[in-house]
MARBA-3410 file (N, C-alpha, C, O; in Angstrom, 1 decimal):
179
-3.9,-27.2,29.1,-4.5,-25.9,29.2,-5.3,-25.8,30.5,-5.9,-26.9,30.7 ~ -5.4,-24.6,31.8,-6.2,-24.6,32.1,-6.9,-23.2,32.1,-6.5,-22.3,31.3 ~ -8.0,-23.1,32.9,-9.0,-22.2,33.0,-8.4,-21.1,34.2,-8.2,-21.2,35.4 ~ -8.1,-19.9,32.9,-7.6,-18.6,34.0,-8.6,-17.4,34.6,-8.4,-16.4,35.3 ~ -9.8,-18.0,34.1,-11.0,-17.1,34.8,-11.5,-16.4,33.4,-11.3,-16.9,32.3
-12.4,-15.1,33.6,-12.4,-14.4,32.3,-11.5,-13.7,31.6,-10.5,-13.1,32.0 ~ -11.8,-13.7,30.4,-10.5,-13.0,29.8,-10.7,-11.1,30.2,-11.7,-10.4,30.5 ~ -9.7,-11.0,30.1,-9.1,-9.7,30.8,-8.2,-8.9,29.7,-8.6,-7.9,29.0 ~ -7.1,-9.5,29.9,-6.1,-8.8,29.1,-5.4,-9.6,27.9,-4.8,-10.7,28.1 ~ -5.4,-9.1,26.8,-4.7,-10.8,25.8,-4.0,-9.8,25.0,-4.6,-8.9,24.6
-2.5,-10.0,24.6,-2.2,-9.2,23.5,-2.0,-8.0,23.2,-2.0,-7.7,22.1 ~ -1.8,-6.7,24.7,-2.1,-5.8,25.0,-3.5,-4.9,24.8,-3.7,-3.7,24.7 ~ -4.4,-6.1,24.8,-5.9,-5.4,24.6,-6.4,-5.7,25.8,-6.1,-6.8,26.4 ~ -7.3,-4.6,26.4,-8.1,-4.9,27.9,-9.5,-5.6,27.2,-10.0,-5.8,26.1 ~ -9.9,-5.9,28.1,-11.1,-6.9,27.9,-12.1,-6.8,29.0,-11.7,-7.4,29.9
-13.7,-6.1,29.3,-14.0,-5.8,30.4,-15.3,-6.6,30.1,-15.8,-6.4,29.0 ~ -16.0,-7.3,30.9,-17.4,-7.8,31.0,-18.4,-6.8,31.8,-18.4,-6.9,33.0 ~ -19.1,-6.2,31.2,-20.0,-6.1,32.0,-21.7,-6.4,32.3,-22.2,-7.4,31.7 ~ -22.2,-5.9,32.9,-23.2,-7.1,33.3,-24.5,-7.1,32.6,-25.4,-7.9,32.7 ~ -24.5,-5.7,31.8,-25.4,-6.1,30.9,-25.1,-6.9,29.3,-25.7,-6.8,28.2
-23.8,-7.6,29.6,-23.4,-8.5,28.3,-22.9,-7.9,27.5,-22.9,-8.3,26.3 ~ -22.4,-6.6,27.8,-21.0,-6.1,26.9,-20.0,-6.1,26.9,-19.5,-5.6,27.9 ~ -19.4,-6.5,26.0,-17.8,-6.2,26.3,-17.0,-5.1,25.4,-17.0,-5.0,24.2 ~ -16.5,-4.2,26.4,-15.6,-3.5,25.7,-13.9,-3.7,25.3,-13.2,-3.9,26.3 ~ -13.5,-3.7,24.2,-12.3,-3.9,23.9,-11.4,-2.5,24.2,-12.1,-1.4,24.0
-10.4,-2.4,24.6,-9.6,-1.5,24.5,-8.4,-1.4,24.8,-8.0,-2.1,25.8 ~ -7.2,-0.5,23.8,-6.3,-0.2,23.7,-5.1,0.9,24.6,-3.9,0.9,24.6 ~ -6.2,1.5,25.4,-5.8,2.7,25.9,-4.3,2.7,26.6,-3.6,3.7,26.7 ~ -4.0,1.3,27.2,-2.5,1.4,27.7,-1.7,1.5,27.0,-0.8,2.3,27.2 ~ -1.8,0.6,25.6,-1.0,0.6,24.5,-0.7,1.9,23.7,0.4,2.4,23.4
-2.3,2.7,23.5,-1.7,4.0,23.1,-1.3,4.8,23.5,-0.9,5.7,22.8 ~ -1.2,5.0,25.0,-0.4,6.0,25.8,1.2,5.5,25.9,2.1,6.3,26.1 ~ 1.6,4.1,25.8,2.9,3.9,26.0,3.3,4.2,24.7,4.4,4.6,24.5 ~ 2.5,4.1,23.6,3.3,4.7,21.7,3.4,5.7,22.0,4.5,6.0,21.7 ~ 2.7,7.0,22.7,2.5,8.6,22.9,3.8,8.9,23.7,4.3,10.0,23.8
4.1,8.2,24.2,5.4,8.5,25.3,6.6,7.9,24.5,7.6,8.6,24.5 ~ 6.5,6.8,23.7,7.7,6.2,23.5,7.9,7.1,22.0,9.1,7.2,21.6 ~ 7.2,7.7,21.2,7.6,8.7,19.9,7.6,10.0,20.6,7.6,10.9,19.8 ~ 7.6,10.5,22.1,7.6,12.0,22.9,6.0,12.7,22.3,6.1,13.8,21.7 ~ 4.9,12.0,22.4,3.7,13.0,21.9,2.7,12.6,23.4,1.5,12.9,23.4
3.2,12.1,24.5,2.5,11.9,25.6,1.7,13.6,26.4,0.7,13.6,27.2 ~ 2.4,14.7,26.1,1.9,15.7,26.3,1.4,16.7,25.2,1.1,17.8,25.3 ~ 1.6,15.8,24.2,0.7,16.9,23.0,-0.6,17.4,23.4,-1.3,17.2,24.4 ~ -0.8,18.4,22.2,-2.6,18.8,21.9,-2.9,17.9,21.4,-2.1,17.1,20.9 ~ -4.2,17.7,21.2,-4.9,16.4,21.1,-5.9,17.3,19.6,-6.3,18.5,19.6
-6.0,16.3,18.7,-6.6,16.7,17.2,-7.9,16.1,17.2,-8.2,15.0,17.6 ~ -8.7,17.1,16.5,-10.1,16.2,16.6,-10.4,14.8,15.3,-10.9,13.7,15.4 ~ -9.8,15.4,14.4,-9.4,14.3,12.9,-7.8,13.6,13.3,-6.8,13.9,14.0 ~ -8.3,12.0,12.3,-6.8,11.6,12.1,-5.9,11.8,11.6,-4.8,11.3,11.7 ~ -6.2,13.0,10.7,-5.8,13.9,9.2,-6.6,15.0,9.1,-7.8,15.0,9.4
-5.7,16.0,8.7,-5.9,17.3,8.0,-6.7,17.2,7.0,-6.5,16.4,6.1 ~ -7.7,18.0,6.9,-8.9,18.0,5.8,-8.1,18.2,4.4,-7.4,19.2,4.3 ~ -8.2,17.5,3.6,-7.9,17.5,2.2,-6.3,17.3,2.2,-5.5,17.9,1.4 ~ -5.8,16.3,3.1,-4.8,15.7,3.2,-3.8,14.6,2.2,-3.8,13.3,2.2 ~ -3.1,15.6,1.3,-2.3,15.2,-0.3,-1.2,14.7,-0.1,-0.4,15.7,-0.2
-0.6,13.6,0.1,0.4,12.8,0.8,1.0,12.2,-0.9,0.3,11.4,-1.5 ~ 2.4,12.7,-1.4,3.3,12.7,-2.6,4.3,12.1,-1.9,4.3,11.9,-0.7 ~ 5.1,11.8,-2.4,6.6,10.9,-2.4,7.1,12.5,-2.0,6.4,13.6,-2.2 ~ 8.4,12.4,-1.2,9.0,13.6,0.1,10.3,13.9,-1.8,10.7,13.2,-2.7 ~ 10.4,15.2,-1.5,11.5,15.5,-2.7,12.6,15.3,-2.0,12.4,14.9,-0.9
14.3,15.7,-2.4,14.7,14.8,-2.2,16.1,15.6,-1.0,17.1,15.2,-0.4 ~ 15.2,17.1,-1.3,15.6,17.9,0.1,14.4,18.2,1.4,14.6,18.8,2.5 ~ 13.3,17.5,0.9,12.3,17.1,2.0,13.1,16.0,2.7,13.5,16.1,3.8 ~ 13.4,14.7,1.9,13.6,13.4,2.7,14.8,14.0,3.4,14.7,13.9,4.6 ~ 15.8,14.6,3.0,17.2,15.0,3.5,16.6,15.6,4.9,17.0,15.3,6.0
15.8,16.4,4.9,15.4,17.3,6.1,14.6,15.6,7.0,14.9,15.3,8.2 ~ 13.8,15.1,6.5,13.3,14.4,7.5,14.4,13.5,8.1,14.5,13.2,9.3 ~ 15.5,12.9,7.0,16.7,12.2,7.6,17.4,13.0,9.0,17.8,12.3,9.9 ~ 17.5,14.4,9.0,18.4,14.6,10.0,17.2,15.0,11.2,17.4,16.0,11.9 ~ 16.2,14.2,11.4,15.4,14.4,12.0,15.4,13.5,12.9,15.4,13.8,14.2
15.6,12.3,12.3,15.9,11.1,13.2,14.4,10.4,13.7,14.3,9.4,14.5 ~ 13.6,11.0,13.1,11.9,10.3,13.5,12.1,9.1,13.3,12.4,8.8,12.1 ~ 11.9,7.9,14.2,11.6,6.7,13.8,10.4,6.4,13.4,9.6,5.9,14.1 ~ 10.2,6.6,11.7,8.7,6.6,10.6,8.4,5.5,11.3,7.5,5.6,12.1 ~ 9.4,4.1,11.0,8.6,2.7,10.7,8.2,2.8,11.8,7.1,3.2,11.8
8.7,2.6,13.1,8.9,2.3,14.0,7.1,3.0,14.5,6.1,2.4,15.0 ~ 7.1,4.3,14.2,5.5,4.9,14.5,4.6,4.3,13.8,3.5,4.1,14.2 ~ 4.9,4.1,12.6,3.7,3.2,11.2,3.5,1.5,12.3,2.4,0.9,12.5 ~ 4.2,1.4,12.6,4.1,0.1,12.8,3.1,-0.4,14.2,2.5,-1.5,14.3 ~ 3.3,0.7,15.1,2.6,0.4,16.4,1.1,1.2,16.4,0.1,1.1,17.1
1.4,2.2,14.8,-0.2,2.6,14.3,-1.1,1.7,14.3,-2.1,1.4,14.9 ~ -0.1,0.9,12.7,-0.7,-0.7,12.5,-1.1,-2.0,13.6,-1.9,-2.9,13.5 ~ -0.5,-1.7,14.4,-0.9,-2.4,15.2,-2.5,-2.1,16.2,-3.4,-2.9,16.4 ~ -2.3,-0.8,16.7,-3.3,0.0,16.8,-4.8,-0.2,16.2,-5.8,-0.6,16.8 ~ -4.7,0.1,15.0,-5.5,0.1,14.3,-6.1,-0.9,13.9,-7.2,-0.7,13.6
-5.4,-2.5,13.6,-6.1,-3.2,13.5,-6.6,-4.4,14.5,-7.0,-5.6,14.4 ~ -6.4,-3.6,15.6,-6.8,-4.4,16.7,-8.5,-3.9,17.5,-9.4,-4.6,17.9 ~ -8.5,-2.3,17.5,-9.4,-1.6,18.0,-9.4,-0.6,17.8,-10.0,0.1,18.5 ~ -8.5,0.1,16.4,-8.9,1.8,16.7,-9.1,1.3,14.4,-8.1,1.1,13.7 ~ -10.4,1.1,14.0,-10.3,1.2,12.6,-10.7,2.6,12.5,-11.6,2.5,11.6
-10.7,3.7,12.8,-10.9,5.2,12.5,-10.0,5.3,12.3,-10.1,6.5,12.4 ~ -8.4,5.1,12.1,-7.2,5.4,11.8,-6.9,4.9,10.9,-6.0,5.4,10.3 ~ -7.5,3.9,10.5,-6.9,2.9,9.2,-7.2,4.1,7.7,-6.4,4.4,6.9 ~ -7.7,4.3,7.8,-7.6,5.3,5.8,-6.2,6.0,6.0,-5.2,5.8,5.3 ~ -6.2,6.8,7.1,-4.7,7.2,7.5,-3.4,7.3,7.4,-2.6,8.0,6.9
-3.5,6.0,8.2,-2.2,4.8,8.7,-1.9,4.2,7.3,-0.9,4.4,6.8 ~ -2.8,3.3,6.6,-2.6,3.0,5.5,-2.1,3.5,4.3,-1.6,2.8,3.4 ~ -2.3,5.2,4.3,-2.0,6.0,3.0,-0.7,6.3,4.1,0.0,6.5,3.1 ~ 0.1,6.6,5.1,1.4,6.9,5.5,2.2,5.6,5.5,3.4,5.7,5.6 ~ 1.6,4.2,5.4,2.2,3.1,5.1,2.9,3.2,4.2,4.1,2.8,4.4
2.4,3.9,2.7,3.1,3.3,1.5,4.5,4.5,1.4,5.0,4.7,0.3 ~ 4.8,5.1,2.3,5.9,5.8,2.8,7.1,5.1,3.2,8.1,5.7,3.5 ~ 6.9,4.2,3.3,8.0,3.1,4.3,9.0,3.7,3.6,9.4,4.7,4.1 ~ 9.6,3.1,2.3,10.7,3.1,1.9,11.3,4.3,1.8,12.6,4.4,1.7 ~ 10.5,5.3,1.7,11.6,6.8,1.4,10.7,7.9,2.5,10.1,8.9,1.9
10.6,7.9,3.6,9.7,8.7,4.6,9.5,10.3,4.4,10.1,10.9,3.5 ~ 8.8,10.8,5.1,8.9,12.0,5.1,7.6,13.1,5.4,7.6,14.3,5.0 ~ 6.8,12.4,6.0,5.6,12.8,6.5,5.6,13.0,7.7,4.8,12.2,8.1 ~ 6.1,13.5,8.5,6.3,13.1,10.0,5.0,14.4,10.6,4.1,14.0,11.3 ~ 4.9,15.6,10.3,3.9,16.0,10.4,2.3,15.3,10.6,1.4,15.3,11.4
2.8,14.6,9.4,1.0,13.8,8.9,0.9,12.5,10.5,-0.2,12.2,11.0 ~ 2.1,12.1,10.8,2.2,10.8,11.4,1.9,11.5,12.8,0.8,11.3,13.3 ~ 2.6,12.4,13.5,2.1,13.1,14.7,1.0,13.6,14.8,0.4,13.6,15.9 ~ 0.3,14.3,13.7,-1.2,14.8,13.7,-2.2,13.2,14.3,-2.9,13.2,15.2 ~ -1.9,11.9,13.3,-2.4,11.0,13.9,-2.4,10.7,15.4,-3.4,10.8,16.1
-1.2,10.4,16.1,-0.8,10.3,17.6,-1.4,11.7,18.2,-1.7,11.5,19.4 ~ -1.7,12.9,17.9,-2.7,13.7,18.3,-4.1,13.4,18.3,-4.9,13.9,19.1 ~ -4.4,12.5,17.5,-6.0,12.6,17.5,-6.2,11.0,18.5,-7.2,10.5,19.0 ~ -5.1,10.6,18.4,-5.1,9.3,19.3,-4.9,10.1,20.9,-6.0,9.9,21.5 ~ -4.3,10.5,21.5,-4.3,11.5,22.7,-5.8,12.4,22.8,-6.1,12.7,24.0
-6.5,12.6,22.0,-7.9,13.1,22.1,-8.6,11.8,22.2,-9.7,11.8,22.9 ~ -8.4,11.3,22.0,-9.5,9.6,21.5,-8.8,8.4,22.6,-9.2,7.2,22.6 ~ -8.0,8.9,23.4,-7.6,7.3,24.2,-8.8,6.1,25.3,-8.7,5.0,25.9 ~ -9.9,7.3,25.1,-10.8,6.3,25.7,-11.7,5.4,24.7,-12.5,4.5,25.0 ~ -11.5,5.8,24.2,-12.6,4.9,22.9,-11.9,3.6,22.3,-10.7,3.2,22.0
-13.4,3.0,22.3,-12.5,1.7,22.2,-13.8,1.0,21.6,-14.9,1.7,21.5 ~ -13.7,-0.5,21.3,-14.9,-1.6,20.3,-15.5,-1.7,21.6,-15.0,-1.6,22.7 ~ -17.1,-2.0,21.2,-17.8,-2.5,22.0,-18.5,-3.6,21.8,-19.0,-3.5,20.6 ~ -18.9,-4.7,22.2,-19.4,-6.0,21.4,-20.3,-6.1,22.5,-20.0,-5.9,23.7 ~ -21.8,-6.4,22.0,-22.8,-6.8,23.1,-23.5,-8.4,22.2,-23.1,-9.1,21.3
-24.8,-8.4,22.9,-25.0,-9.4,22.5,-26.2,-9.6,21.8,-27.3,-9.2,22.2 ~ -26.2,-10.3,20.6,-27.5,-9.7,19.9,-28.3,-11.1,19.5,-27.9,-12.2,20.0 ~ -29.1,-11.2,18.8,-30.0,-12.2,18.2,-29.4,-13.2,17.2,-29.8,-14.3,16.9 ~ -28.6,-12.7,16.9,-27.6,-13.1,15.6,-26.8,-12.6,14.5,-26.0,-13.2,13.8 ~ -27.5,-11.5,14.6,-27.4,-10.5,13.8,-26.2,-9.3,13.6,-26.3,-8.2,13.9
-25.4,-9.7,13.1,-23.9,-8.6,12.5,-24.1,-7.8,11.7,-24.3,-8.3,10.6 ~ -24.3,-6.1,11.8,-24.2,-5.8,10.4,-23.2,-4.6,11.1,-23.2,-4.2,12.3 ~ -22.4,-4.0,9.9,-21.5,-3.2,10.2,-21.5,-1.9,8.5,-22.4,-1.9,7.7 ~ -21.1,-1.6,8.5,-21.4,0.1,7.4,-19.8,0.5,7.5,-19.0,0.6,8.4 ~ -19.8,0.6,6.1,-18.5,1.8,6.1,-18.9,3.0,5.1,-20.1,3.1,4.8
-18.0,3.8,4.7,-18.7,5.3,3.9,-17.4,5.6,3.5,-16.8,6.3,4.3 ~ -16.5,5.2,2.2,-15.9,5.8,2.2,-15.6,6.4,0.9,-15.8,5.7,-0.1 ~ -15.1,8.2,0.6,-15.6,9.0,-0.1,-14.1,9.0,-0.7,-13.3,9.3,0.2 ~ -13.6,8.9,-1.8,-12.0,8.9,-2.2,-12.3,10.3,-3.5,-12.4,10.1,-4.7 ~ -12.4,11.4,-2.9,-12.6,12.9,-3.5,-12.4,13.1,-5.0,-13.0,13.5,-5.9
-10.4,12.4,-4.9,-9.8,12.5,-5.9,-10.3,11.3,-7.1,-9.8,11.2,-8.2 ~ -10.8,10.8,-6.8,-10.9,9.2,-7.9,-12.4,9.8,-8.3,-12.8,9.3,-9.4 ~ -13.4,10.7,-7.6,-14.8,11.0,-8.2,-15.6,10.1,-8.0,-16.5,9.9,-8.7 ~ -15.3,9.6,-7.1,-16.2,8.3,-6.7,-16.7,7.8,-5.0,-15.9,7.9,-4.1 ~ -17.7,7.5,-4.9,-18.4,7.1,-3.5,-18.7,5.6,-3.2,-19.4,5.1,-4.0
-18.4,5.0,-2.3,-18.8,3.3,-2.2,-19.0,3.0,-0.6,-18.2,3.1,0.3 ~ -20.2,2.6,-0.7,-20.8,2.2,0.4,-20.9,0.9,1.1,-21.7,0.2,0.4 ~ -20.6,0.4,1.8,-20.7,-0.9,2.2,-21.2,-1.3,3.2,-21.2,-0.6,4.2 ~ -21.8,-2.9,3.1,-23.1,-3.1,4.1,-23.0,-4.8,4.3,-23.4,-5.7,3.6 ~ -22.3,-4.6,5.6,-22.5,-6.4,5.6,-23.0,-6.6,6.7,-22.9,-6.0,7.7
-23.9,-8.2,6.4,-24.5,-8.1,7.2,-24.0,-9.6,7.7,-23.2,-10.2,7.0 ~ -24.4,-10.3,8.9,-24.3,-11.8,9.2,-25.2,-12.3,9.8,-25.4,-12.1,11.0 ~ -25.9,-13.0,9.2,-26.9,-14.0,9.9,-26.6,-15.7,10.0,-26.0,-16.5,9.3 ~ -27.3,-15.8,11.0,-26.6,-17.5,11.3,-27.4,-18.2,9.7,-28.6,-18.1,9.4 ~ -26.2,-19.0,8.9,-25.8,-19.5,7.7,-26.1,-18.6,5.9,-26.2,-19.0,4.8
-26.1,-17.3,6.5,-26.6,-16.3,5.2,-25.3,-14.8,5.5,-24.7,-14.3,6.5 ~ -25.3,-14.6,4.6,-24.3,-13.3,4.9,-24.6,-12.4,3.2,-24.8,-13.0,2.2 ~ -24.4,-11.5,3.4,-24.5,-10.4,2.7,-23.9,-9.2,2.6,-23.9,-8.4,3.5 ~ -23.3,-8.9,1.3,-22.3,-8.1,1.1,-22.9,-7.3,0.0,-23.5,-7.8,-0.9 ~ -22.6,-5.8,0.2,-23.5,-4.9,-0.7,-22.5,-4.0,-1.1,-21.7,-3.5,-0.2
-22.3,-3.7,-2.3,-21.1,-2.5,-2.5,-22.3,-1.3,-4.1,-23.0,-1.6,-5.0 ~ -21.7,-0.3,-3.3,-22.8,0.3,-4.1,-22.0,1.7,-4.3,-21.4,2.2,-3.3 ~ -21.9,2.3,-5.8,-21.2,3.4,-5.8,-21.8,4.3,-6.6,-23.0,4.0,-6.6 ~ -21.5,5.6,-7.4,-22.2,6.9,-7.9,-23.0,5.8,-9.1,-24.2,5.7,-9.2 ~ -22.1,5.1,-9.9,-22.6,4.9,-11.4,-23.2,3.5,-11.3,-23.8,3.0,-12.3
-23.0,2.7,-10.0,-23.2,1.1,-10.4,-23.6,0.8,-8.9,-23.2,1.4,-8.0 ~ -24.4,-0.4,-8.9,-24.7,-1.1,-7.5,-24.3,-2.3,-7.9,-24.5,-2.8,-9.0 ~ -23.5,-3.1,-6.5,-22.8,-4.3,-6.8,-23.8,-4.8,-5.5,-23.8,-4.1,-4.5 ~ -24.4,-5.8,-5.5,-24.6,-7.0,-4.2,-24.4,-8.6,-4.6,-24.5,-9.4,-5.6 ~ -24.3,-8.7,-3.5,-24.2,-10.2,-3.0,-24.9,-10.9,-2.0,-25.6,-10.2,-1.3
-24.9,-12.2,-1.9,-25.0,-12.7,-0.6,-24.6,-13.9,-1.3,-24.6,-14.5,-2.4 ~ -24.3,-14.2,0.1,-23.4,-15.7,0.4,-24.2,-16.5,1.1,-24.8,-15.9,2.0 ~ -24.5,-17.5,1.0,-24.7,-18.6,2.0,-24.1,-19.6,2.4,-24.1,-20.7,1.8 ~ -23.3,-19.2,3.9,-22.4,-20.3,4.5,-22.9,-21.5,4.7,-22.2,-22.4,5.1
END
């Protein structure tokens, strides 16, 4: 092995140092070459990854016929989502993941370009990592309408302690770990 300087680019992720000890991660070449390679490089750009109250059913079986002569390459867009998303864009993942379990019989292609729209609004955004005391904590919020339920999550990291909190309408769950 030798030493190629700082890291930069690894995996199609950019990698930038700057000098107050942050680094930003970003995607942005990668999602402009998916926006060109599925024809959405000159779209309108969507402010959501999804349409508000977005009900995603198995395609009937003159839906799928209609998306068949469509010729959309589903996987082919699910998959450079997935890749997407779990590198540096997690605001797509509730999304991506409910148009995943479409693989085998497609037919959402609407729902999948609305996403590649809000990715065309969003190509500058990207992870930021600075540098802290020790201290990790990260929040998620997520509200599943139809199930009547809310769960909050809260992890934290501290050097040899970690803590995991899940808390919903009817019940509070926590934890902590110590590594």
């Amino acid at each position: 092995m030798d030493d190629r300087g700082p890291l930069q680019w690894f995996l199609g992720i950019d990698f930038t140092r700057h000098l107050d000890g942050t680094y930003p991660m970003s995607q942005e070449r990668y999602a402009r070459s998916i926006l060109q390679r599925f024809n959405m490089g000159d779209c309108k750009p969507a402010d959501t990854p999804a349409a508000m109250g977005l009900q995603l059913t198995n395609p009937t079986d003159e839906e799928h016929n209609a998306f068949l002569d469509t010729k959309f390459p589903y996987r082919q867009a699910i998959g450079s989502l997935i890749y997407l998303m779990t590198a540096t864009r997690p605001d797509i993942s509730w999304v991506v993941s409910k148009l995943s379990q479409f693989l085998e019989r497609p037919g959402h292609t609407t729902a999948v370009k609305r996403v590649f729209r809000y990715i065309k609004g969003t190509l500058t955004h990207n992870l930021h990592f600075t540098k802290t005391t020790g201290t990790l904590t990260g929040y998620t919020d997520s509200d599943w309408r139809h199930q009547q339920q809310t769960i909050n999550n809260r992890i934290c990291i501290r050097p040899r302690k970690r803590t995991y909190q899940l808390e919903d309408k009817k019940t509070a769950h926590s934890s902590t770990i110590f590594l």
